[in-house]
Biopython code that builds the backbone (N, CA, C, O; Angstrom):
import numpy as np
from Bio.PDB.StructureBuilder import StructureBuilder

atoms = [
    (1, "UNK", "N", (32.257, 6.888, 86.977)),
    (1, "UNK", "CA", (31.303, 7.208, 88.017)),
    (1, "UNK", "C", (31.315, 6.128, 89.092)),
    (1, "UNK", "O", (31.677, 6.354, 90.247)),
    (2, "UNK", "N", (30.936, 5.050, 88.690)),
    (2, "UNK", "CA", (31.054, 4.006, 89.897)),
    (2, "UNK", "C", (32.791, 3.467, 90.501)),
    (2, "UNK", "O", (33.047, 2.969, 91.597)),
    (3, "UNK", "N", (33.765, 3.778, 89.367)),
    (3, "UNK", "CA", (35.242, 3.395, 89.997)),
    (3, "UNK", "C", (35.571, 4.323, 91.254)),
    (3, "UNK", "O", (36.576, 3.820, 91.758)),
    (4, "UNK", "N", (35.332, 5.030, 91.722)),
    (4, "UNK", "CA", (35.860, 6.036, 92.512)),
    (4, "UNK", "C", (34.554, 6.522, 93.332)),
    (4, "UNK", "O", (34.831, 7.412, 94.136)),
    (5, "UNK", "N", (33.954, 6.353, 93.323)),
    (5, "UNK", "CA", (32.263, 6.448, 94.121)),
    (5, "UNK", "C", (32.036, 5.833, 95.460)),
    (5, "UNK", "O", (33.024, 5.202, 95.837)),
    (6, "UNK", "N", (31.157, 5.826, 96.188)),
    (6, "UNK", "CA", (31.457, 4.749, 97.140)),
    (6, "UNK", "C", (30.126, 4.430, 97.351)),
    (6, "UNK", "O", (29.268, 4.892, 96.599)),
    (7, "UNK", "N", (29.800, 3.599, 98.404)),
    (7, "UNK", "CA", (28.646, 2.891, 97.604)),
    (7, "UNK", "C", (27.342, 3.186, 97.632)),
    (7, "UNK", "O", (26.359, 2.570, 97.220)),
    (8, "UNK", "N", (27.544, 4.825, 98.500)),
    (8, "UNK", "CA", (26.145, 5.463, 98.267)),
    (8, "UNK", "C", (25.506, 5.670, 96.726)),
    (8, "UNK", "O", (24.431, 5.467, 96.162)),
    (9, "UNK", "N", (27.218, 6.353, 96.300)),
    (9, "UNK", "CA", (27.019, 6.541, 94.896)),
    (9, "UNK", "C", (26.223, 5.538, 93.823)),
    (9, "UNK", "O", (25.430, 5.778, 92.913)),
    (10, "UNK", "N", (26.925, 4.034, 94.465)),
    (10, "UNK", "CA", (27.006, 3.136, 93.290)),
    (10, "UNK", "C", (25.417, 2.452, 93.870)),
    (10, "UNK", "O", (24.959, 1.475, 93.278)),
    (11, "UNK", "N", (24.836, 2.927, 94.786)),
    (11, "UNK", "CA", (23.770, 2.923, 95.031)),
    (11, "UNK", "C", (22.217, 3.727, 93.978)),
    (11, "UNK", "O", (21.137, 3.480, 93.441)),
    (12, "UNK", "N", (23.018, 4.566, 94.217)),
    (12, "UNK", "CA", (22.080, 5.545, 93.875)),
    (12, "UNK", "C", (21.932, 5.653, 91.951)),
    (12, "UNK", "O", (21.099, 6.269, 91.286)),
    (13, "UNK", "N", (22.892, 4.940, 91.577)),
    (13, "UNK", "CA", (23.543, 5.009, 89.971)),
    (13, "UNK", "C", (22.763, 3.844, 89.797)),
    (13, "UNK", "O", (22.123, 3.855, 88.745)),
    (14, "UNK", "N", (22.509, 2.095, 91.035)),
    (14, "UNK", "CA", (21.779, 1.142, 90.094)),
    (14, "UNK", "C", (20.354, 2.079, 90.478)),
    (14, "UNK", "O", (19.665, 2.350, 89.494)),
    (15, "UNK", "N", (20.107, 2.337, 91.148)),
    (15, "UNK", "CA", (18.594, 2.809, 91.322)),
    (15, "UNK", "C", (17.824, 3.612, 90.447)),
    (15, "UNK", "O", (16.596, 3.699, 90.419)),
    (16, "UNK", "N", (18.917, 4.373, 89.508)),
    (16, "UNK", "CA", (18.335, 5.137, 88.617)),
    (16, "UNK", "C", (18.911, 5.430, 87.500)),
    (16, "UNK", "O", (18.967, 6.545, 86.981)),
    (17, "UNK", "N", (19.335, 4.472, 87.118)),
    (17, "UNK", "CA", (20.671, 4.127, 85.766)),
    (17, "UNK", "C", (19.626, 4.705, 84.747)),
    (17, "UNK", "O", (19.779, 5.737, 84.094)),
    (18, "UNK", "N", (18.728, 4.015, 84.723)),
    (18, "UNK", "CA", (17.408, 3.942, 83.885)),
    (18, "UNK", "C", (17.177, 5.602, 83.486)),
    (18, "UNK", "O", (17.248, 6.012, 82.328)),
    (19, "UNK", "N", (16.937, 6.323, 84.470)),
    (19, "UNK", "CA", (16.753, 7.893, 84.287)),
    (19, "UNK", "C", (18.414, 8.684, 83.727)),
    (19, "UNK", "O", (18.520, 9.628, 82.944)),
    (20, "UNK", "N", (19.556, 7.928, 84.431)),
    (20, "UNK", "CA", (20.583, 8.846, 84.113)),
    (20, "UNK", "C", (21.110, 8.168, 82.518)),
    (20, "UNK", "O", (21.754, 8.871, 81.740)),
    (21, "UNK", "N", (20.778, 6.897, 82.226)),
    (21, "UNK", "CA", (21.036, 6.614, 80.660)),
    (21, "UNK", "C", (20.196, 7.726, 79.612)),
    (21, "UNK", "O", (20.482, 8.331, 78.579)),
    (22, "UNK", "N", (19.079, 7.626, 80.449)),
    (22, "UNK", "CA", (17.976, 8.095, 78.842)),
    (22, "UNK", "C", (18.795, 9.448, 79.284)),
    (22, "UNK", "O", (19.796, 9.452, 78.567)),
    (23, "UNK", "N", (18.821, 10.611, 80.153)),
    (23, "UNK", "CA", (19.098, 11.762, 80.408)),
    (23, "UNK", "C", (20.760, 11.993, 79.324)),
    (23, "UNK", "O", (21.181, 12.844, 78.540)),
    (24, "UNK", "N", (21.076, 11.150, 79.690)),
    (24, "UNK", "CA", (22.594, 11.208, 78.973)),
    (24, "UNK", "C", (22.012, 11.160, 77.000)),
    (24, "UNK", "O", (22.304, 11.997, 76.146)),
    (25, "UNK", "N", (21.253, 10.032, 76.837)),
    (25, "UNK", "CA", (21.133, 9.725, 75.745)),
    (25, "UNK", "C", (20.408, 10.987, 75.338)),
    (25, "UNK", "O", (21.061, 11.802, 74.687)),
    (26, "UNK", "N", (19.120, 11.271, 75.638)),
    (26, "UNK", "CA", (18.650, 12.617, 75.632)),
    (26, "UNK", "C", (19.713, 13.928, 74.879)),
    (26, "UNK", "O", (19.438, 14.710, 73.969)),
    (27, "UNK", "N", (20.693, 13.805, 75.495)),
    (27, "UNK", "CA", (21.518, 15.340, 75.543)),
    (27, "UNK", "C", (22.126, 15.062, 74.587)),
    (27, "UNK", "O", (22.182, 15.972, 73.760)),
    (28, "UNK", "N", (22.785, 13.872, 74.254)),
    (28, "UNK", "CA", (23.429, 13.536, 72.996)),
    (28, "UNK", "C", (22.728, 13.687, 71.958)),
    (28, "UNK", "O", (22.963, 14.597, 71.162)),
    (29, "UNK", "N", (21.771, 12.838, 71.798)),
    (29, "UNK", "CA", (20.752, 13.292, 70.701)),
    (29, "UNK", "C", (20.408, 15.036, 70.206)),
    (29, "UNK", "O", (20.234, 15.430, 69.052)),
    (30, "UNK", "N", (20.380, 16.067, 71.785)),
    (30, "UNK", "CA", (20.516, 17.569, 71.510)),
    (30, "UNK", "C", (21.489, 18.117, 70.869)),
    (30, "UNK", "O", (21.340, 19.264, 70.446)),
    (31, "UNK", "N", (22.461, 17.554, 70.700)),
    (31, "UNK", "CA", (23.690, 18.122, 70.909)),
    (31, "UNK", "C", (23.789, 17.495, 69.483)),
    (31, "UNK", "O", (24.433, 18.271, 68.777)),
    (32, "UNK", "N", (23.421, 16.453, 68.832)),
    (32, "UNK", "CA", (23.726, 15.677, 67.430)),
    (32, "UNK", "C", (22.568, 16.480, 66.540)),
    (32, "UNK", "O", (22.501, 16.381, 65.315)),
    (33, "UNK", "N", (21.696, 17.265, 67.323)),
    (33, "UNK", "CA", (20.307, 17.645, 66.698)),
    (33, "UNK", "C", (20.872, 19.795, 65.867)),
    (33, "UNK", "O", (20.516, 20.552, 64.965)),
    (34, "UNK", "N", (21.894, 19.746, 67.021)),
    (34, "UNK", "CA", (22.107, 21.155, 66.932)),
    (34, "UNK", "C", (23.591, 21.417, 66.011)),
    (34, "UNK", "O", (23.961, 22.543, 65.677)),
    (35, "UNK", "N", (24.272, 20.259, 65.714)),
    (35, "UNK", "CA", (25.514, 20.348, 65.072)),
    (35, "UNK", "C", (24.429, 20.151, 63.594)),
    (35, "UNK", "O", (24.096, 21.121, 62.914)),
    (36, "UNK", "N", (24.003, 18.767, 63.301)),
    (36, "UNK", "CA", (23.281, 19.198, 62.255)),
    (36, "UNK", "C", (22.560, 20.498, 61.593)),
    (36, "UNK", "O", (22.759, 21.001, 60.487)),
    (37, "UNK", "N", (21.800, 20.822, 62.461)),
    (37, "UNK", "CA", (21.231, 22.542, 62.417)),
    (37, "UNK", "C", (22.615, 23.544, 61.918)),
    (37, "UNK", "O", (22.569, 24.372, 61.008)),
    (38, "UNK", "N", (23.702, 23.257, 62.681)),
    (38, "UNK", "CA", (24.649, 24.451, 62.357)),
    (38, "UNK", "C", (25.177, 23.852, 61.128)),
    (38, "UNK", "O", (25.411, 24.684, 60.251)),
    (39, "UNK", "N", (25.522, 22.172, 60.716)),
    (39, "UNK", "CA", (26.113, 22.334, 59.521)),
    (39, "UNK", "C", (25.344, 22.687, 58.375)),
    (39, "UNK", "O", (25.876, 23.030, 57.320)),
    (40, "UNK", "N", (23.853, 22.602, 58.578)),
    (40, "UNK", "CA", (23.404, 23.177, 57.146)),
    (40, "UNK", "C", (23.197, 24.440, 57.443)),
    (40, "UNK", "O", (23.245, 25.192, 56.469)),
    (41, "UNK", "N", (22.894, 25.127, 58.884)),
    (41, "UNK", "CA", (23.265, 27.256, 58.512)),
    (41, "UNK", "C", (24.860, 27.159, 57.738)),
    (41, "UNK", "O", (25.098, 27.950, 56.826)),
    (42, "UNK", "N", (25.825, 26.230, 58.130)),
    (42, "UNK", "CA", (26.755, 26.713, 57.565)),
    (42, "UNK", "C", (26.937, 26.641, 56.081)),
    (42, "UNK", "O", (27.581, 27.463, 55.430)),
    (43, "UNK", "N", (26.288, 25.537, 55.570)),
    (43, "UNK", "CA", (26.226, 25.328, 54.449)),
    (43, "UNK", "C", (25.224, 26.450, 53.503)),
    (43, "UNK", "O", (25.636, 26.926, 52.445)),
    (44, "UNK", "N", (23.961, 26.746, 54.037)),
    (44, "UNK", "CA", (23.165, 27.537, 53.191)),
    (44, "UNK", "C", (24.348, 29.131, 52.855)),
    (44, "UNK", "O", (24.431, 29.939, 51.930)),
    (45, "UNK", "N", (25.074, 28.938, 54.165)),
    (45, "UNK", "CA", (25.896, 30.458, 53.842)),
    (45, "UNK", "C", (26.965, 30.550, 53.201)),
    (45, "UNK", "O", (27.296, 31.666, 52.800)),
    (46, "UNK", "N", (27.763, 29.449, 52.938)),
    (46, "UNK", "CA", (28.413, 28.893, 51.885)),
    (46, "UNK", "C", (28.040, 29.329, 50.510)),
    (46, "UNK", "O", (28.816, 29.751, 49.653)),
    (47, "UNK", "N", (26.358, 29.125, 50.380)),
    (47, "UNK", "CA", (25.702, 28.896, 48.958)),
    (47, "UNK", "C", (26.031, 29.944, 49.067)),
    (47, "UNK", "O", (27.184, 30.157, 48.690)),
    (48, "UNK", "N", (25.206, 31.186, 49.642)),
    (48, "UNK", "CA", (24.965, 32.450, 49.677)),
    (48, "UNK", "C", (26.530, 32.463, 48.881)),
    (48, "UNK", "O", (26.844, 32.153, 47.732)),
    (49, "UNK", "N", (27.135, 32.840, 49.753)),
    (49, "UNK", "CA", (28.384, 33.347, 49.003)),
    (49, "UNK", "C", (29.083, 33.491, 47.917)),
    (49, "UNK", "O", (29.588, 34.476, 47.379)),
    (50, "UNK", "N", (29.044, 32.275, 47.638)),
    (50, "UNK", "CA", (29.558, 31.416, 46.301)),
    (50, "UNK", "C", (28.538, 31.966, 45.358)),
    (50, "UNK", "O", (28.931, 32.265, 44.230)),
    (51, "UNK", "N", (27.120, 32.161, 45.706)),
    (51, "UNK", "CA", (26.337, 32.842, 44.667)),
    (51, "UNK", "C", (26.911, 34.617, 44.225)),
    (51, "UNK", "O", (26.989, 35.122, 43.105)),
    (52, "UNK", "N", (27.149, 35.062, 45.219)),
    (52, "UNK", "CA", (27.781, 36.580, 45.590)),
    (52, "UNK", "C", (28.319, 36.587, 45.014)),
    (52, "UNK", "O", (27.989, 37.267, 44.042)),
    (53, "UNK", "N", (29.906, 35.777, 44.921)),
    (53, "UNK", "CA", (31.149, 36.054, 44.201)),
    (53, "UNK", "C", (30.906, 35.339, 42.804)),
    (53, "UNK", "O", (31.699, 35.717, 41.941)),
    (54, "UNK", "N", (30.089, 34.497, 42.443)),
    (54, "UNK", "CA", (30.071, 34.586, 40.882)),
    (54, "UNK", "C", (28.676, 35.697, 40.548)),
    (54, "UNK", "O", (27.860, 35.358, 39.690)),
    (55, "UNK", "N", (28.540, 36.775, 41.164)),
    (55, "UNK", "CA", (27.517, 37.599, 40.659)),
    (55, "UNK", "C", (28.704, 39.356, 40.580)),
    (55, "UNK", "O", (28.906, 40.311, 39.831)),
    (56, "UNK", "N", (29.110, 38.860, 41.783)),
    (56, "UNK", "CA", (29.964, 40.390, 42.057)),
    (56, "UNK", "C", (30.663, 40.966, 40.720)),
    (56, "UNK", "O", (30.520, 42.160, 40.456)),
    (57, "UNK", "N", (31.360, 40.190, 39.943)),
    (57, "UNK", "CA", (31.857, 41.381, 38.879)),
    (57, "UNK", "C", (30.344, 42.070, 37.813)),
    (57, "UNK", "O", (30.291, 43.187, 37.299)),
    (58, "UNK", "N", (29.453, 41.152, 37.761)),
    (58, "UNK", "CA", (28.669, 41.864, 37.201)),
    (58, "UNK", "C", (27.656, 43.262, 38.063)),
    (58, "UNK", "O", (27.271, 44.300, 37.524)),
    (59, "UNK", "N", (27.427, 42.819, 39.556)),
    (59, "UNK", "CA", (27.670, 44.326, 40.117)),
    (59, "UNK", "C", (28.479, 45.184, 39.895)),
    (59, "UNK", "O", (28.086, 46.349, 39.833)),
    (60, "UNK", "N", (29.524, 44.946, 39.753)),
    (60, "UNK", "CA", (30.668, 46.248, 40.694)),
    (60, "UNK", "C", (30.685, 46.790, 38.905)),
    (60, "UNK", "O", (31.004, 47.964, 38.722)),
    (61, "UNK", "N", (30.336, 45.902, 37.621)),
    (61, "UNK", "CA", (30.567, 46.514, 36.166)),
    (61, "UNK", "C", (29.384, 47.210, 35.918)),
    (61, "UNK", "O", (29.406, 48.002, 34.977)),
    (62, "UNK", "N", (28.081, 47.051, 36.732)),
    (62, "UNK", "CA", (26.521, 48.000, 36.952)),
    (62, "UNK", "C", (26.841, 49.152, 37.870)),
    (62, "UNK", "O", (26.443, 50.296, 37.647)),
    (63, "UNK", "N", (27.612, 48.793, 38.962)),
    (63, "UNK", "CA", (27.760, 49.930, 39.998)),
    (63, "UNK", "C", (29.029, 51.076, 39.358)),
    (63, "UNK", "O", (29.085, 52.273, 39.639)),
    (64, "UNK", "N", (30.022, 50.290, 38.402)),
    (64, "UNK", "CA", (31.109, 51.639, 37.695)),
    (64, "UNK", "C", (30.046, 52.076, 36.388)),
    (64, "UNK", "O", (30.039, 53.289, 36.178)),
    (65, "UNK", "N", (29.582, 51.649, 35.921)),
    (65, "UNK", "CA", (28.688, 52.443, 34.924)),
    (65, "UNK", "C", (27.807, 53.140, 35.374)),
    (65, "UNK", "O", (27.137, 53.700, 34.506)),
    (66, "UNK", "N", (27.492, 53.363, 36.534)),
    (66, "UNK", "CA", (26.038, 54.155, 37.008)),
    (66, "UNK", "C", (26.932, 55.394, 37.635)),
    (66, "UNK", "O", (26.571, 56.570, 37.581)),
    (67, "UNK", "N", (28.032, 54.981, 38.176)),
    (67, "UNK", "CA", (29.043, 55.999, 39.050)),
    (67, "UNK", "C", (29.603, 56.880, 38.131)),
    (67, "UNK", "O", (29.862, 58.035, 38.467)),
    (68, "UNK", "N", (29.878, 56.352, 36.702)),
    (68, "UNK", "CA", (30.784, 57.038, 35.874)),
    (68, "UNK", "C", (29.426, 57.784, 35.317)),
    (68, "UNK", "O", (29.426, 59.009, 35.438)),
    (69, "UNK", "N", (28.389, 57.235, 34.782)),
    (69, "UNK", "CA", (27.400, 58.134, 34.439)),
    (69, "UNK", "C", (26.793, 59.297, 35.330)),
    (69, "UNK", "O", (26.150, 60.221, 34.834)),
    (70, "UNK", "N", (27.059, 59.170, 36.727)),
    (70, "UNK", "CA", (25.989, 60.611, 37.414)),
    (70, "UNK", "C", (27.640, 61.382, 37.140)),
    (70, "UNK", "O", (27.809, 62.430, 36.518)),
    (71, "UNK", "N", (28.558, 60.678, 37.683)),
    (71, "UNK", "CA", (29.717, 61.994, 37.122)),
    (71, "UNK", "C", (30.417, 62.156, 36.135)),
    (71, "UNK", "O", (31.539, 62.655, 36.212)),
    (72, "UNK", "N", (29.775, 61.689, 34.822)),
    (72, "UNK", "CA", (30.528, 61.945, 34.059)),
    (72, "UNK", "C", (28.880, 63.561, 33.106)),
    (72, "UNK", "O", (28.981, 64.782, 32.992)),
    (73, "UNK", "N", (28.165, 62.973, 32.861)),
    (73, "UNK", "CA", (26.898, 63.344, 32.691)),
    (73, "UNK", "C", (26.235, 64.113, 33.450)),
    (73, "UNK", "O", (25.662, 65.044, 32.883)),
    (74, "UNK", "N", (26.130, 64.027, 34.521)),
    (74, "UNK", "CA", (25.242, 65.114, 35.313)),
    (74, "UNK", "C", (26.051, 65.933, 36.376)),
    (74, "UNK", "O", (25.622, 66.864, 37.058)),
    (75, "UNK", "N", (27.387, 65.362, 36.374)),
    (75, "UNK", "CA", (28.277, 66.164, 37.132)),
    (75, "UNK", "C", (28.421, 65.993, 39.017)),
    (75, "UNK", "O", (28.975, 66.682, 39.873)),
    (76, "UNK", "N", (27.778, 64.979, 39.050)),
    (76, "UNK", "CA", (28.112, 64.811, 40.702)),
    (76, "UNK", "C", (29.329, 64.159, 40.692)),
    (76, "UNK", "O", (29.840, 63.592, 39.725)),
    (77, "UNK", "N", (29.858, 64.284, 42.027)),
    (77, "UNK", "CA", (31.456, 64.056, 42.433)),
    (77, "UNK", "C", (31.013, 63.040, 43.011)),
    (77, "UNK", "O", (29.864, 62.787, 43.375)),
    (78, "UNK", "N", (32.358, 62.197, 43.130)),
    (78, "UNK", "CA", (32.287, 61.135, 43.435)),
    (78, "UNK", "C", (32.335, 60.859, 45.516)),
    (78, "UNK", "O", (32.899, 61.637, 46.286)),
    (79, "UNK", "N", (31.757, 59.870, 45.839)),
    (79, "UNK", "CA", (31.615, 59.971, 47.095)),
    (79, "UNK", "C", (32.940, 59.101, 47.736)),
    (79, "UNK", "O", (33.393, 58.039, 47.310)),
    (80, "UNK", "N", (33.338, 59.788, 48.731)),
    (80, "UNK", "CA", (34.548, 59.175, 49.340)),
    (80, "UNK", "C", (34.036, 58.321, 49.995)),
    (80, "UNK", "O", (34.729, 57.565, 50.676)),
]
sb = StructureBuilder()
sb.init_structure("model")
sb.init_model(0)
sb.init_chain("A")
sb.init_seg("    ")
for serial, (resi, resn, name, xyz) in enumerate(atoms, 1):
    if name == "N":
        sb.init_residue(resn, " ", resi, " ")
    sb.init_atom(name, np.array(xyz, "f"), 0.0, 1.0, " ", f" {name:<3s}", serial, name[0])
structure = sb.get_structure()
């Protein structure tokens, strides 16, 4: 900012360093506030999952016994 500025710039940068530090620091802090936030959504959905797939064969062995029972027993066809 100040290498290539001229000296309105480098004017205007000591005059209010003070506002454009915290402003900078500010956004960083947003930006460190919202990666945290996403790594634990990413993580809770992780869990989720990992809970899913060690549950899924015991669905899909509830969902073929209930399927084989309406058609094997009461005679409905199976749904495409």
């Amino acid at each position: 900012m100040l290498d290539g500025g001229g000296w309105r710039e480098k004017l205007f940068f000591l005059f209010h360093r003070k506002r454009i530090i915290a402003g900078a620091r500010s956004k960083a802090e947003a930006a460190r506030a919202r990666l945290i936030l996403d790594e634990e959504r990413a993580a809770k959905a992780g869990d989720k999952l990992r809970k899913y797939r060690e549950v899924r064969p015991e669905l899909d062995h509830k969902y073929h016994f209930w399927e084989n029972y309406f058609v094997g027993k009461l005679g409905y066809s199976k749904l495409k």
